[in-house]
C-alpha positions as CSV (number, residue, x, y, z in Angstrom):
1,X,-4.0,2.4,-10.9
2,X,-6.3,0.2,-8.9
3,X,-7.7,-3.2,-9.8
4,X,-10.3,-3.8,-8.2
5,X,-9.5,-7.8,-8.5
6,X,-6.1,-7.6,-7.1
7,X,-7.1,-5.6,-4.8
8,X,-9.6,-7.8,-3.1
9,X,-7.4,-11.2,-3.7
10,X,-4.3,-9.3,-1.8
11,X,-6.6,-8.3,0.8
12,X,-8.0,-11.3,1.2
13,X,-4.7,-13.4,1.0
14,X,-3.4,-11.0,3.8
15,X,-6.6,-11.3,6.5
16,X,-6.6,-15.3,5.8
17,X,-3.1,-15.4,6.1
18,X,-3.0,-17.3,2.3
19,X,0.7,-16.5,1.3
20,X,-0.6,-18.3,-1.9
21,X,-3.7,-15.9,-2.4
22,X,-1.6,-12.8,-1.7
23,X,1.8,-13.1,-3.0
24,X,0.6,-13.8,-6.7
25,X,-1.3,-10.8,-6.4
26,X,1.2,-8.5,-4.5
27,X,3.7,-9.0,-6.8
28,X,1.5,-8.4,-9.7
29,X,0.5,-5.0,-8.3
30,X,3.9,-4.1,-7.5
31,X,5.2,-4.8,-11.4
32,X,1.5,-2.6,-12.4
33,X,2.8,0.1,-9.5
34,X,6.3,0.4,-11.1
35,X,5.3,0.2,-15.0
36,X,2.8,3.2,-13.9
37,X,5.6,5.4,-12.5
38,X,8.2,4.5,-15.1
39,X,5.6,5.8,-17.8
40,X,4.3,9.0,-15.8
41,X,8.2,9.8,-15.4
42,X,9.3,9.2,-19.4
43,X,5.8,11.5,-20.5
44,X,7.7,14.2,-18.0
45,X,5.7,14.0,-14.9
46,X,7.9,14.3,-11.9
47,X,7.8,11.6,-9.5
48,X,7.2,12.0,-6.2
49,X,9.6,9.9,-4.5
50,X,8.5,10.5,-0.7
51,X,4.9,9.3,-1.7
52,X,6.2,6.7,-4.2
53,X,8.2,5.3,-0.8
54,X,5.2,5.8,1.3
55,X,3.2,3.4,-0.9
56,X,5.8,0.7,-1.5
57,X,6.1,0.8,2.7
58,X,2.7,0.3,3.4
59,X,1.5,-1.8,0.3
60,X,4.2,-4.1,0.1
61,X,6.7,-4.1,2.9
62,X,5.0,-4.0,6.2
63,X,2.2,-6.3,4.9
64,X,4.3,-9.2,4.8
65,X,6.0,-8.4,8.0
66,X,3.5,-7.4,9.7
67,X,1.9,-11.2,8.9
68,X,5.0,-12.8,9.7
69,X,4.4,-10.9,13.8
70,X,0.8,-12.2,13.6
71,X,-1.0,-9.8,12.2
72,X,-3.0,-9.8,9.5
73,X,-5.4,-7.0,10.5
74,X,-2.2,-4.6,10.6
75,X,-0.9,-6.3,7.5
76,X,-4.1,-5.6,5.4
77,X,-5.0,-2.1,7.3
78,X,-1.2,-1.5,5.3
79,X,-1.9,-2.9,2.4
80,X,-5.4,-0.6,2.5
81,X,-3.5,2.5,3.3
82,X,-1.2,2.0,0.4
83,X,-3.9,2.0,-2.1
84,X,-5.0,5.0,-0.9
85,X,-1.5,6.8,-1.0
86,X,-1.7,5.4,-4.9
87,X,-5.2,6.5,-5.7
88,X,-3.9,10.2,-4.3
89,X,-0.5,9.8,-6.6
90,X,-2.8,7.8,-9.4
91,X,-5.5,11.1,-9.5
92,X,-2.4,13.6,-8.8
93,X,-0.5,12.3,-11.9
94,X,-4.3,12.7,-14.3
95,X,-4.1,14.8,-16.7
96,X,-7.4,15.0,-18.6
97,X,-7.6,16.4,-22.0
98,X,-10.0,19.4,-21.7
99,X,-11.9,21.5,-24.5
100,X,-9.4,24.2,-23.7
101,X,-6.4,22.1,-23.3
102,X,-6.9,20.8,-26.8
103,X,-7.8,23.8,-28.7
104,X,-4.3,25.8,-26.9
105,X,-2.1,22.7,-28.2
106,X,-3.7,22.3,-31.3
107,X,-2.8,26.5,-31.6
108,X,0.7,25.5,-30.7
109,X,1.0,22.5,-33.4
110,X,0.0,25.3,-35.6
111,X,2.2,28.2,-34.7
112,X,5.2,25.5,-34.6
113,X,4.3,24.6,-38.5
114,X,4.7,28.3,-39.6
């Protein structure tokens, strides 16, 4: 999910150019990124691996390369459009525990007792 913190110290280690700003920060969004998939994938969710690549492309690999040509605009417009690919997967992979969701698998818990 997003972190607001990280966020903002990635993107602003990428537009200074502060390898020592963004790194710490990349990396611990990426570990965050990867724990959230590996725990949507055990509860049974598929994983969408085209969007899954999409975001590790443009959060975490063309940042850094794209500082290393010189820019840092392309390397945090990137980074930006990588947090929107995960809020999509982050609001795709939601499920939210309705009134009706509950009672139909509190039913089932019930039936499966008899």
């Amino acid at each position: 999910s997003a972190h607001t913190l990280l966020n903002g110290l990635y993107l602003l280690g990428l537009l200074l150019g502060s390898w020592p700003l963004a790194l710490p920060a990349g990396l611990l969004k990426l570990a965050l990124y990867c724990q959230r998939k590996f725990r949507s994938h055990r509860a049974g969710k598929p994983i969408r691996i085209w969007w899954s690549l999409a975001r590790l492309l443009c959060g975490f690999a063309i940042p850094p390369a794209a500082w290393m040509l010189g820019g840092s605009g392309v390397a945090a417009a990137a980074a930006v459009l990588g947090d929107l690919i995960d809020r999509g997967e982050f609001y795709e992979e939601l499920e939210v525990v309705t009134p009706r969701r509950q009672a139909v698998r509190d039913y089932q818990c019930e039936l499966a007792k008899v």
